[in-house]
N, C-alpha and C positions, 0 to 999 in steps of 0.2 A: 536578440537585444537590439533596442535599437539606436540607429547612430544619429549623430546631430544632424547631417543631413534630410532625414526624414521628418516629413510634416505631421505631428501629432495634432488630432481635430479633439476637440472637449465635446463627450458626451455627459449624458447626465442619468443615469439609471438608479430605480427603484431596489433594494437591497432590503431582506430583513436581517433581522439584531442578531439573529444568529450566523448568519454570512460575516457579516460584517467582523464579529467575536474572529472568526474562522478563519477572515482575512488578516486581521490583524499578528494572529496567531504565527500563521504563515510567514509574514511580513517577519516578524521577529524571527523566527527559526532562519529565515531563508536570509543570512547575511548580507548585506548590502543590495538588497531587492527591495523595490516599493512596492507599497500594495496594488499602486497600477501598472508594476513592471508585472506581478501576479497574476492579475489580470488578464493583460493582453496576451500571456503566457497562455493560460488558459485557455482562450479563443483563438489562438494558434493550435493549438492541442485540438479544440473541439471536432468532431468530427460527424455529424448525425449518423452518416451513412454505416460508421463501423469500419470504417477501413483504417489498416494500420499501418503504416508510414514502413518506408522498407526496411528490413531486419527486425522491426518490431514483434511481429510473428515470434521468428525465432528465439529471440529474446524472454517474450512471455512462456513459448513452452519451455525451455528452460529453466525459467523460476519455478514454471508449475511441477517439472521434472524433479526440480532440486525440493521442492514443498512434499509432492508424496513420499519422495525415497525417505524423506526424515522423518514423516506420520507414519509410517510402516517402519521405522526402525524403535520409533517411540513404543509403538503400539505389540513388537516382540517383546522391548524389555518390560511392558505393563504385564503381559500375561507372562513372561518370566516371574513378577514380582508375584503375580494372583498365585501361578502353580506354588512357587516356595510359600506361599502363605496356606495356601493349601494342604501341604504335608505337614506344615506343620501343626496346622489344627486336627490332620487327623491325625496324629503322634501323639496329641497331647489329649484327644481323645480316646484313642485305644490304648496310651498308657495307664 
């Protein structure tokens, strides 16, 4: 965030219509944040190289942790659903 003591400099960048939508979006969801508080947010974040700020790592494997163990809990009760659908088609077949 930044504080009044800091000297904000005006630039002036090319955006298209659909950033802009994007930002606006943003703006609105993101409570009392301007779209060039967003921004600069942003270009704090950016990072080319890939590197991720510390604890970040461990952070994303964690989600990624928490995202498989849920696809593979999904993905039991689906062929849970498939086998019970299965018996029952063949019951109502060899009946």
């Amino acid at each position: 965030m930044q504080t009044q003591s800091e000297t904000l400099i005006r630039k002036q960048f090319f955006i298209s219509p659909e950033n802009i939508k994007k930002l606006k979006a943003l703006s609105s969801r993101a409570k009392g944040r301007s779209a060039a508080q967003i921004v600069r947010d942003a270009i704090d974040a950016y990072d080319p190289d890939g590197e991720l700020a510390e604890g970040q790592e461990q952070e994303l494997l964690a989600i990624a942790h928490a995202k498989v163990k849920e696809a593979i809990a999904k993905t039991e009760q689906t062929i849970q659903k498939l086998d019970s659908c299965l018996e029952n088609l063949s019951a109502v077949k060899g009946g």
